[in-house]
C-alpha positions, -999 to 999 in steps of 0.1 A, spaced: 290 -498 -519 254 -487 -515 226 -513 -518 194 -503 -527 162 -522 -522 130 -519 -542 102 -538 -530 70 -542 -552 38 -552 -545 23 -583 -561 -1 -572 -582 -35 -580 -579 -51 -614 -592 -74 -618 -621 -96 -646 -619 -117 -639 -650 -120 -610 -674 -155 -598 -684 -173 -619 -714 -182 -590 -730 -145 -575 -732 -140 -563 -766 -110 -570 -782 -90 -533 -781 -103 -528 -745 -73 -512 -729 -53 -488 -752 -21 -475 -741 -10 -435 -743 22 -419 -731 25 -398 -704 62 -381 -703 71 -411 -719 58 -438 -693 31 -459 -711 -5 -454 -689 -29 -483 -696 -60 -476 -699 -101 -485 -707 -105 -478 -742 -130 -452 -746 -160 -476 -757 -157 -501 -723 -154 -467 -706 -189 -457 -717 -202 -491 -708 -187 -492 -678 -206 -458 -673 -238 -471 -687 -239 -502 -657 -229 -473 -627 -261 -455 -643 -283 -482 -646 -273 -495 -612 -279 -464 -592 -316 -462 -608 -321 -500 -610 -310 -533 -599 -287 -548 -620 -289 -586 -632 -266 -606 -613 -247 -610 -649 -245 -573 -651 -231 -573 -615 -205 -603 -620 -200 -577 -650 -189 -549 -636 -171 -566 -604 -145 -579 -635 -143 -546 -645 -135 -530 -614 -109 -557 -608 -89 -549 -644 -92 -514 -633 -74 -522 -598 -50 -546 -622 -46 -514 -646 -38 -490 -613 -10 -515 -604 3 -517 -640 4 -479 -639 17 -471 -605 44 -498 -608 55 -482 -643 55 -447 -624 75 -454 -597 100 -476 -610 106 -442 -639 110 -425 -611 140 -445 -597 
């Protein structure tokens, strides 16, 4: 008998989402029929918007708080997506 061992990573913690998350934020596609989560298209573009304001301005500390949640639902999404990978591929 042969035991094999997965081990997977806790994934990482959300403390708060952003207030101005719109409802159909993260859309789903499939990629060689894994789901990939991702940023809809719009949250995309404001993401974008706040990385262009902030590498000509300063951002409001809302704005920063802002995109800080972002960037943690995008580490949350990575996860999500690289645990759905690998386990396919098992």
């Amino acid at each position: 008998m042969i035991l094999r061992v997965i081990s997977i990573a806790l994934p990482p913690k959300l403390d708060h989402l952003p207030e101005t998350l719109p409802e159909g934020a993260v859309c789903i596609e499939l990629e060689e029929g894994i789901p990939v989560f991702r940023a809809s298209s719009s949250v995309q573009a404001h993401i974008e918007s706040l990385l262009t304001k902030q590498q000509t301005t300063t951002l409001s500390a809302a704005e920063e708080q802002e995109l800080d949640r972002y960037e943690e639902i995008d580490d949350y999404l990575s996860f999500v997506n690289r645990t759905l990978r690998n386990l396919s591929l098992t």
